[in-house]
C-alpha angles and dihedrals in degrees: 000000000000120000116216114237103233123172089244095158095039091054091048087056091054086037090052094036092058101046092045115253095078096196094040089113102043125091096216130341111247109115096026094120089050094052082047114058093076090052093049091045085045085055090229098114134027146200112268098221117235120269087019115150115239134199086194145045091262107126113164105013131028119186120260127222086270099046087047081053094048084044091054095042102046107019115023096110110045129173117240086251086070087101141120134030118343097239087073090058094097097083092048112091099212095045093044094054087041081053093047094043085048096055087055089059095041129073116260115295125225 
């Protein structure tokens, strides 16, 4: 049995960014820039510069123009069983089809 690759914590960044608190859906924070570079080359997510005044929890990425779109587009209308870390997402069909929409927008992933 053969496990799709999906961009699950990627799409947990965006997912987080968007709704205000970007690491709400990661279990620890080790490899976050990593997750992040594709986001940042695909222009949907950006650095929060140090010392910025914020009106949410987001500490390290906010959403871009382009990530707020994706979010409209792909994951506006979640069910209430969208929850928990974003390496569980797999089994979730909405958040499944966002990840896949979202690989077709970022740079290949390793």
């Amino acid at each position: 049995m053969t496990v799709e690759k999906l961009p699950l914590h990627e799409l947990g960044l965006l997912r987080g960014a968007v709704e205000g608190c970007d690491i709400r859906h990661f279990g620890s924070l080790l490899a976050l820039d990593w997750h992040a570079q594709p986001l940042l080359e695909a222009g949907l997510i950006a650095p929060i510069p140090a010392g910025a005044p914020r009106d949410d929890d987001c500490q390290f990425y906010e959403a871009t123009e382009a990530g707020h779109a994706f979010f409209a587009a792909h994951l506006e209308e979640l069910d209430g069983k969208a929850t928990g870390r974003a390496n569980c997402w797999h089994d979730h069909p909405q958040l499944a089809a966002a990840a896949r929409a979202l690989a077709r927008l970022l740079p290949e992933l390793p």
